[in-house]
Structure formats: C-alpha cells, structure tokens
C-alpha positions in Angstrom: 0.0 0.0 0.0 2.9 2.2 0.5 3.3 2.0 -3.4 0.3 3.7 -3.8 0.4 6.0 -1.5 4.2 7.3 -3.1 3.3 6.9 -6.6 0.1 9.0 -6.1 2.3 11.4 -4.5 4.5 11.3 -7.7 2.1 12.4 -10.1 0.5 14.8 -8.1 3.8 17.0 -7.8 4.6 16.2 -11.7 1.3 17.5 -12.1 2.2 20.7 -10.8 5.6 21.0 -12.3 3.7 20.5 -15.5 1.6 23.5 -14.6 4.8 25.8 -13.8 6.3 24.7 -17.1 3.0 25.9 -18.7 3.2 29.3 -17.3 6.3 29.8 -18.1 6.2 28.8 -22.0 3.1 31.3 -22.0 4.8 33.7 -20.5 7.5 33.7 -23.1 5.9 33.4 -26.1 3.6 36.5 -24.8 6.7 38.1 -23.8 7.8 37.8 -27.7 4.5 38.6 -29.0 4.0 41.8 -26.8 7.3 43.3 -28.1 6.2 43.0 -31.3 3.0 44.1 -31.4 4.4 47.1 -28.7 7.3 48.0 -32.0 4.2 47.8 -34.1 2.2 50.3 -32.1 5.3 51.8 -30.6 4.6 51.4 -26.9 6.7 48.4 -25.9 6.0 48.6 -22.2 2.7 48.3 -22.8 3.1 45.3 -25.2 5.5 43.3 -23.3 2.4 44.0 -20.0 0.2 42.9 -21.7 1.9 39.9 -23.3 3.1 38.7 -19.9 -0.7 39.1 -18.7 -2.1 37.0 -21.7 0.8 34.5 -21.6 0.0 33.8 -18.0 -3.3 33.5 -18.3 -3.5 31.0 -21.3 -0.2 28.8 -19.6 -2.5 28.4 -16.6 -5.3 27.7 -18.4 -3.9 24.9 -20.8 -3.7 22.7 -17.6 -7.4 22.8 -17.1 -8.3 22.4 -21.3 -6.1 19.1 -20.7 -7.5 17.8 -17.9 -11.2 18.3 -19.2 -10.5 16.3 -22.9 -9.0 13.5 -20.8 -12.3 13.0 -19.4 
C-alpha cells in the first residue's frame, strides 16, 4: 500500500511541475509577442504587460483544457 500511496504522491507533484512549465512557456511566447506588437504600435512597455498578462493567463489555463478532454 505504501506503493500507492508514493506513486500517487508522484504524479500529483509532476502535475504541478507540469503547470509551472505551462506558465512559463506562455509567459515567453507573450513576452515575444507583446514586443512585437508594442514596435508595431510603438509602446513596448505596454506590449510586453500585456503579453506577460495574456501568456500567464492561457499557460494556466492549458492545464485545465487538458484535464477536461481526458475525461
């Protein structure tokens, strides 16, 4: 039963490592996407806000779109 118990324990911190890793690949693709819409519109502190906000935001939401198709 011990098995269990660790291997349970296992997936549940992988699962939140996952979640970190998500965040921080939306983060830098929003990062990337901000500056170049903030060159486009010249205001690149406003793009690269906004990009982290929206990065953040979808990397914490992928998580949840997973979780509901593997049902």
């Amino acid at each position: 039963m011990d098995h269990n118990k660790n291997t349970d324990e296992h997936i549940e911190e992988n699962s939140e490592n996952e979640t970190d890793d998500n965040i921080g690949v939306g983060i830098g693709v929003g990062i990337a996407l901000g500056a170049a819409f903030g060159l486009i519109f010249d205001n690149l502190a406003l793009g690269m806000g906004l990009g982290i906000a929206i990065g953040a935001a979808i990397g914490t939401a992928l998580p949840a779109s997973k979780k509901s198709k593997k049902k």
